[in-house]
C-alpha positions in Angstrom: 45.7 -12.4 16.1 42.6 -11.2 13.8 43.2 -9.0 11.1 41.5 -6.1 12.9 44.2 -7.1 16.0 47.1 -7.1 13.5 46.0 -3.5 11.6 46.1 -2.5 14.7 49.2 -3.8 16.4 50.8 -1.8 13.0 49.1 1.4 13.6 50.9 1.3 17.0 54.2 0.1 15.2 53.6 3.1 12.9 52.6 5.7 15.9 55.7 4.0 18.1 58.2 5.1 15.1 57.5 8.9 15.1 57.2 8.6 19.3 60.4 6.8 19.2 62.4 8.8 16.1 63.0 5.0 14.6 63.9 4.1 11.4 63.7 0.6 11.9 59.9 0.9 13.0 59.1 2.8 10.3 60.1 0.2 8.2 58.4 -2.4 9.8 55.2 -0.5 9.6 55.2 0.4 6.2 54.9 -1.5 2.6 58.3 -0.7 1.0 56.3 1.1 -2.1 54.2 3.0 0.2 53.8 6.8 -0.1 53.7 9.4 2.3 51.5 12.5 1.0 50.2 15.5 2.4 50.8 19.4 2.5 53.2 20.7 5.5 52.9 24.2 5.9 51.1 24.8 2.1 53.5 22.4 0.6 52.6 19.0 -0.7 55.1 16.7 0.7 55.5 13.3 -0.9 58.1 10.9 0.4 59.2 7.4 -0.3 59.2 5.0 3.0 62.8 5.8 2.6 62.4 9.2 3.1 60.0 9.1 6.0 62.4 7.0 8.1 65.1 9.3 7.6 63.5 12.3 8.4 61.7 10.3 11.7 65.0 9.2 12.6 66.2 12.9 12.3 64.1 14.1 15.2 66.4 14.4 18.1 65.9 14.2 20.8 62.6 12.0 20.1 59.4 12.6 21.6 59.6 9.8 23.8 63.0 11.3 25.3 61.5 14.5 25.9 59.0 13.0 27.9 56.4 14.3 25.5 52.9 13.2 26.2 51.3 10.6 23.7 48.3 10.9 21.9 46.6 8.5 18.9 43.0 7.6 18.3 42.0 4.8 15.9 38.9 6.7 14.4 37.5 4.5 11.9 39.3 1.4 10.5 37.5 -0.3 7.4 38.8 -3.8 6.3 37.7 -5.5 2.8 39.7 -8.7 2.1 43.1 -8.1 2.1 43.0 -4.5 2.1 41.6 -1.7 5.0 41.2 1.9 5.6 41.8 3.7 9.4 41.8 7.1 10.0 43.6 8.1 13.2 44.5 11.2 14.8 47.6 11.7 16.6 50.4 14.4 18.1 54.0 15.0 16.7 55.9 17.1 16.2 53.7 19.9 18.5 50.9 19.2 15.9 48.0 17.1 16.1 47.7 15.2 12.2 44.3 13.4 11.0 46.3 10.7 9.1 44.5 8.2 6.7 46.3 5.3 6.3 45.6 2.3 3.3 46.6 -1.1 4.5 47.6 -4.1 2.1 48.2 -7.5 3.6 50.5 -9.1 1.4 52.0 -12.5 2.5 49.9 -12.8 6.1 51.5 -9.6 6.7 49.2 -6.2 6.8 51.5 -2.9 6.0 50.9 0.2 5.7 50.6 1.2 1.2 49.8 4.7 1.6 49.5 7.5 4.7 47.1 11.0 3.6 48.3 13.7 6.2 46.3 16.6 7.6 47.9 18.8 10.1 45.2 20.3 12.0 46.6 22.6 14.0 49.1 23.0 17.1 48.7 19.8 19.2 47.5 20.2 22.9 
């Protein structure tokens, strides 16, 4: 795979771990010093990948048990050398985010460093 393929194989690792409530996935889709920042409900949240996985895990029953319908565009996705940008828009949680997501690739691997979050309103 291209870089573009594998950025985008990991945005659907990253998508597939909040779909799937998996901790594991959320791991494998983010850089362990990656940070997870944005304001839920007038709060800024920022959480360690750690964090994230725990709380994704915590969603039970997942979305993917609930039969929930999917939803993630790749908007835009930038690469420079070893590093990339991709905005993508996606449902969880019953709200649709506009995430932006900073990729490092860091030993042929491409991760996810750091996810921006914008919830834009209820999703459907």
């Amino acid at each position: 795979m291209n870089d573009e393929q594998q950025i985008r194989a990991t945005i659907q690792t990253y998508f597939d771990c909040m779909y799937e409530s998996s901790a594991a996935k959320t791991r494998a889709a983010f850089h362990g010093n990656a940070k997870i920042t944005g304001y839920w409900e007038g709060q800024l949240i920022e959480m360690t990948v750690d964090d994230f996985a725990e709380f994704v895990a915590s969603q039970q029953p997942s979305a993917k048990e609930k039969g929930e319908a999917t939803r993630l565009d790749i908007l835009s996705l930038d690469i420079a050398g070893n590093t990339a940008v991709a905005k993508v828009r996606d449902d969880y949680l019953g709200m649709t985010f506009l995430d932006t997501l900073s990729f490092l690739k860091a030993e042929g691997k491409w991760s996810i460093y750091n996810k921006l979050f914008h919830v834009e309103g209820p999703s459907g």
